[in-house]
C-alpha positions, -999 to 999 in steps of 0.1 A, spaced: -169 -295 143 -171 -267 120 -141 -252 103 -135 -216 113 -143 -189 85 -115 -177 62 -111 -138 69 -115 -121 36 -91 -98 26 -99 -63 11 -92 -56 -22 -63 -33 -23 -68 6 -30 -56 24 -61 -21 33 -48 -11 -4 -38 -24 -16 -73 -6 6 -87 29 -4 -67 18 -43 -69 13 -34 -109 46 -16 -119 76 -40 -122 98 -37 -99 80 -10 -76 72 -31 -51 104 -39 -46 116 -3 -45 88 7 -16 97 -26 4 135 -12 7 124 29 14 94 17 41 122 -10 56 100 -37 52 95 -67 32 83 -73 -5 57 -102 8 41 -74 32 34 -50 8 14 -77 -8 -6 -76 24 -12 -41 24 -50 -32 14 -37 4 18 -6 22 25 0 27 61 -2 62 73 37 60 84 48 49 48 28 76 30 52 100 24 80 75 8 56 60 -13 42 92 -24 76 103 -33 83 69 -53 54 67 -73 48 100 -75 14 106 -68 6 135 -42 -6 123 -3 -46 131 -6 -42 108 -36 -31 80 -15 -44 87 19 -76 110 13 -86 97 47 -57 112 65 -42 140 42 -66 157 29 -70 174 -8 -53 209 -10 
């Protein structure tokens, strides 16, 4: 019997590289979005409730993270 496929995970967007890449940063979003360091490691791309804390932690404006839901000004 064949073995099931492995499901292939996205490669994160720029605004979880950047939090995976910055010491500590992960850390920091995992306590605002009340969630757990190991599931922002999961993250491909920020969820659309967690925008606005992330946005204000790494300090990058909404459209930058989300240009699919907030769009540029």
């Amino acid at each position: 019997m064949a073995r099931p496929a492995k499901a292939m995970k996205k490669k994160p967007d720029r605004a979880v590289r950047k939090i995976l890449a910055e010491r500590g940063l992960a850390s920091e979003v995992a306590r605002a979005c009340k969630v757990s360091r190991q599931a922002i490691d999961y993250w491909d791309r920020v969820p659309p409730r967690h925008a606005q804390k992330v946005s204000k932690i790494i300090e990058m404006p909404l459209h930058w993270i989300r240009p699919d839901i907030f769009p540029k000004p």
